[in-house]
C-alpha positions, -999 to +999 in steps of 0.1 A: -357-136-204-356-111-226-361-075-218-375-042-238-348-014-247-360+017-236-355+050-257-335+081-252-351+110-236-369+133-258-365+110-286-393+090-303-398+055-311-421+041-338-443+009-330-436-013-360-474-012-370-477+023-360-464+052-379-471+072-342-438+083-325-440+081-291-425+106-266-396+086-246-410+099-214-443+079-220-429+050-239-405+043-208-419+042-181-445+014-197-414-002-207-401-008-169-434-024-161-432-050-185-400-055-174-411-059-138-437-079-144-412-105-171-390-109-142-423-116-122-436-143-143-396-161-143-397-160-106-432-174-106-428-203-131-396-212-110-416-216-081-445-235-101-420-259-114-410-266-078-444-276-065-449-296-099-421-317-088-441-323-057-470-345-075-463-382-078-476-420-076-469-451-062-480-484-064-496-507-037-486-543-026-513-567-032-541-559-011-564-580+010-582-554+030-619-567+044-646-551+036-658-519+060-621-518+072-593-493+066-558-493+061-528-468+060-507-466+032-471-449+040-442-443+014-415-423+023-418-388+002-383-370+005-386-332+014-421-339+031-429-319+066-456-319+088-467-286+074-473-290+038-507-308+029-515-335+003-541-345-017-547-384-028-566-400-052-568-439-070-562-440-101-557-474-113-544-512-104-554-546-105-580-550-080-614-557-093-632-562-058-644-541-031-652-508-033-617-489-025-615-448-017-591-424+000-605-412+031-577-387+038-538-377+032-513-366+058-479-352+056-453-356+079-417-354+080-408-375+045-438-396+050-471-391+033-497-409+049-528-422+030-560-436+046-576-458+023-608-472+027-627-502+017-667-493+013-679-530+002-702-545+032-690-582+023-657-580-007-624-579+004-596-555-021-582-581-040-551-569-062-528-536-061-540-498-060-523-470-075-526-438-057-515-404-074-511-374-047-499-341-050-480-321-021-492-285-015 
């Protein structure tokens, strides 16, 4: 990142769109916060870009699950511990049956855990679910 130069003490500098010196002692310390706060925002995006590589998907096998039932989906998540949390939705597949939802999601050590419901009174889940999560 790049970072603002201050000025010289008791000099001035000019803001290009400004023909207003301003005194170094003022211009200064303004310049160290925005500083600060660029080296802030790095940090931060670093840490954003690490729990961005914490979303994902996978794919089911072919399901069968009776109606009013509920089954536990489990792939292994690498980096996964009992204390982060997860959130799970469906977003796609081949079933065309049944009325499929996530009830919950549960972390544990490189396994993420999703119980998957299937609401129909009578349909069984008849093809694959895709489930899209992302770790907290």
């Amino acid at each position: 990142m790049a970072t603002i130069q201050k000025v010289t003490k008791y000099t001035y500098s000019k803001n290009v769109k400004d023909p207003t010196p301003v005194l170094a002692d003022k211009f200064n310390p303004a310049v160290d916060q925005i500083n600060t706060n660029t080296t802030a925002l790095a940090a931060n995006t670093a840490s954003i870009a690490a729990l961005i590589a914490k979303d994902g998907s996978f794919t089911t096998a072919s399901l069968t699950t009776a109606g009013l039932t509920t089954v536990d989906l489990t792939p292994t998540v690498a980096g996964l511990t009992a204390s982060n949390k997860a959130v799970a939705t469906i977003t796609g597949g081949t079933n065309t049956q049944g009325i499929a939802v996530v009830l919950k999601a549960v972390c544990t050590t490189n396994t993420l855990t999703v119980t998957m419901r299937n609401l129909h009174a009578t349909e069984a889940l008849n093809g694959t679910l895709i489930i899209a999560y992302h770790i907290i």
